[in-house]
N, C-alpha and C positions, 0 to 999 in steps of 0.2 A: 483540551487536546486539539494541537492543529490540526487542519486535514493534510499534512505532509507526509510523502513517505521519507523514512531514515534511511533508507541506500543512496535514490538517486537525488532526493530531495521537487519530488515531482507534486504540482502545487494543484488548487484546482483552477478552470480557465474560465473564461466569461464569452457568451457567443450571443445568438439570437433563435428564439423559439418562434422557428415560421407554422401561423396558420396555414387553412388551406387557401384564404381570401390573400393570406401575403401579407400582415400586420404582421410585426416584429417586436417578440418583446424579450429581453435582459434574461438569460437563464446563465445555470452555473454547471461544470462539468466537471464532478470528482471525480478525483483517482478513485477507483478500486481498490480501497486498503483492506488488509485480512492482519490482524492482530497473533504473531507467530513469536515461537522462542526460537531463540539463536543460541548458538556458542560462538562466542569469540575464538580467534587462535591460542588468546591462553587457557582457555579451559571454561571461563568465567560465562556463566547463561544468563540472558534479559530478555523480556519481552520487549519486539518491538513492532512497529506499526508501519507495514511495508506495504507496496503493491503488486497487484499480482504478477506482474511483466517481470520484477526484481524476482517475485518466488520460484516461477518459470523458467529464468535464465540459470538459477542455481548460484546469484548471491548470497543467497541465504544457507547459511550453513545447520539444519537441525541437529537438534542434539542426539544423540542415544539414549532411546528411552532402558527404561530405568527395570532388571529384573523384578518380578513380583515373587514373593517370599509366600 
């Protein structure tokens, strides 16, 4: 599984982890991805692997859960 999310296609980044002396070393900075169902406009529901800025904004469309019997 990449670390991409499926709306905006947001990747993770690469920077520097500063001590407190000021050595720099190579770290990695992921999205925030949260594994949510969607419904598409036709009806059709998938899991997908989004972030949370996408789940906030209200791309993501949830489904209607489902009466319990």
């Amino acid at each position: 599984m990449s670390r991409e999310c499926a709306m905006c296609g947001k990747r993770p980044q690469v920077g520097n982890s500063v001590s407190h002396s000021n050595i720099k070393n190579k770290r990695r900075f992921n999205p925030n991805l949260q594994n949510v169902r969607h419904q598409h406009p036709n009806g059709q529901v998938v899991t997908l692997s989004v972030c949370t800025r996408c789940l906030r904004s209200g791309s993501v469309v949830k489904p209607v859960a489902r009466k319990a019997n």
